[in-house]
N, C-alpha and C positions, 0 to 999 in steps of 0.2 A: 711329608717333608723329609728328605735324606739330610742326614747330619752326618759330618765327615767326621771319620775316626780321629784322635790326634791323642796327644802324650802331655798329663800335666805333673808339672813339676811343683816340689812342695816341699814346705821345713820341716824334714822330719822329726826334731825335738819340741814342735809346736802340738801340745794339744789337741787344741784348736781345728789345726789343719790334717790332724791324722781322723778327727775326729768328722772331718769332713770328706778325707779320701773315704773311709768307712761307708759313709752316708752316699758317697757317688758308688762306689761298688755296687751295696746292694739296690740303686738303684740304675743300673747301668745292664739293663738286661741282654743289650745284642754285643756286651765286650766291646764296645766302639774306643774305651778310654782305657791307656797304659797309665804307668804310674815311675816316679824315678823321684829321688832327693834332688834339692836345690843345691845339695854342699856334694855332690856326686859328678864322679867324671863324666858321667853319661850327661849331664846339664852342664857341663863345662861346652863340651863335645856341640850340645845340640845349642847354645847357644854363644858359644863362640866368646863369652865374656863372663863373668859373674855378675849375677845380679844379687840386689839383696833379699834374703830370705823373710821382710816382710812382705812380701808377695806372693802368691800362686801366679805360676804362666802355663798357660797353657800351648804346646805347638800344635798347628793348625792348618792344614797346607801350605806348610814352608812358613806359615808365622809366624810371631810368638806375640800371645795376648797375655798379658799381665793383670791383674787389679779386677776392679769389675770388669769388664770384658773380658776376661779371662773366663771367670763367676758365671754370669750369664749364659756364655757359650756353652760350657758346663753342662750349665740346668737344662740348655735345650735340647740337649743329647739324652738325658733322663725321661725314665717313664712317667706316663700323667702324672699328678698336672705339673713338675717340677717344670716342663718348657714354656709353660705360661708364663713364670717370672724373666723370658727372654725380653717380655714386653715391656719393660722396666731400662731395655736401650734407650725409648724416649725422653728418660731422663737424663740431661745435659752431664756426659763424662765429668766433669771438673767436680760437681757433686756428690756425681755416685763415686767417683775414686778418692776424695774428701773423706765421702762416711768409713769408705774401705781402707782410710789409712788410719782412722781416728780407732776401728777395732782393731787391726792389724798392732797400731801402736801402743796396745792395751792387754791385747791376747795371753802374753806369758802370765800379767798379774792377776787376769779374770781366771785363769783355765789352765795354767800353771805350763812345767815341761816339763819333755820326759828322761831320762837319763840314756836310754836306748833306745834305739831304732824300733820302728813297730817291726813286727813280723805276723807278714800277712797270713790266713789259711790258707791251709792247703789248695784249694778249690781257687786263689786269687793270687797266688805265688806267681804262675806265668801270662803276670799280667804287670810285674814291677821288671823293670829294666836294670837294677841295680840290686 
């Protein structure tokens, strides 16, 4: 199954969400997926508006997925078995983006923020856009 490269964007003072760019990296073995802040000109740029930073989006052949579809798309870009939770589209969006707002709306108090921007390794630096 080819999975197209794309760019997601993300809060970078979110734990959380740094802590998941991490988790797609090392499992992101063909480079398919860039990386850029949500509060970054480069997501101003690529998506033409602000959105809010309780989300991840992801662009995707010129689209921008948000929320769980964002999530999902993600995991199906990852090494085994991470694209097997692709199959979890079945479940009716209003749902999965429900449960994705109720952690999202939670994430600072479960998992805290951070004061500075991550700063990727060396080996993962020309892979962030910003």
């Amino acid at each position: 199954m080819k999975v197209d490269s794309g760019i997601v964007l993300f809060d970078v003072v979110c734990n959380l969400c740094n802590g998941f760019v991490q988790f797609v990296l090392k499992r992101d073995r063909h480079g398919r997926f860039r990386f850029a802040s949500l509060q970054s000109d480069t997501a101003r740029r690529l998506l033409q508006e602000d959105w809010a930073t309780e989300t991840v989006v992801l662009i995707q052949g010129g689209t921008a997925f948000r929320k769980s579809a964002a999530a999902l798309r993600i995991a199906r870009g990852l090494r085994f078995p991470w694209p097997f939770l692709y199959g979890l589209v079945v479940v009716p969006r209003p749902l999965r983006d429900w449960i994705y707002t109720w952690v999202a709306r939670h994430r600072y108090g479960w998992f805290g923020k951070r004061e500075s921007c991550m700063v990727p390794r060396p080996e993962w630096k020309n892979r962030f856009l910003d």
